[in-house]
N, C-alpha and C positions, 0 to 999 in steps of 0.2 A: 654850446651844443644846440640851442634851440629846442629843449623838451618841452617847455613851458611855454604857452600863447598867452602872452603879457595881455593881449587886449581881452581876453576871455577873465584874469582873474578878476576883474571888477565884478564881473556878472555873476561869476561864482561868490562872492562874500555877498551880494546880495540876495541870490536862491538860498547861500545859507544859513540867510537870521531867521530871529523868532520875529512876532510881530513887532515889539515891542522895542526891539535892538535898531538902531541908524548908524551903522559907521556908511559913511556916504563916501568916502573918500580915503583910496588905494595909495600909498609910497613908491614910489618908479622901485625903490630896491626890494619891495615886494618881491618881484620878480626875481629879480638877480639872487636871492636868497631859498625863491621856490626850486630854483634852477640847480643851487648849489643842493638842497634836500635829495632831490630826484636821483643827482648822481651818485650821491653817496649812497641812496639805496639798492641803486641800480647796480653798482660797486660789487656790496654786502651781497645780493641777491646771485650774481655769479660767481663768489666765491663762494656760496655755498651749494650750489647746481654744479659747481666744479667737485670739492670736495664729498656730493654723494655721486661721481662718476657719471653727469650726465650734462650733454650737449645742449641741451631745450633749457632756455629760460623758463620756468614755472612762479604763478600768482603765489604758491608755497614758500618760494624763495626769498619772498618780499616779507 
């Protein structure tokens, strides 16, 4: 589907350590596995905007 910018996850595990943390280096199925998360929640999140009778995806849903 392309939800996930593979070139961006690197960046993000680095904004997200503490100081003292070094994972320097990302797995290419990183991605492919961020990818598969997203849509599963993505899934979950309109079945449940579905089942309370509403059209609009909501941050609630997730």
């Amino acid at each position: 589907m392309g939800l996930v910018v593979k070139s961006n996850i690197k960046e993000a595990v680095k904004n997200l350590q503490k100081e003292n943390e070094e994972v320097t280096s990302v797995a290419e199925e990183i991605g492919t596995a961020l990818e598969i998360k997203v849509e599963e929640m993505l899934g979950n999140a309109i079945k449940r905007a579905k089942a309370n009778g509403r059209r609009t995806l909501q941050a609630r849903d997730l």
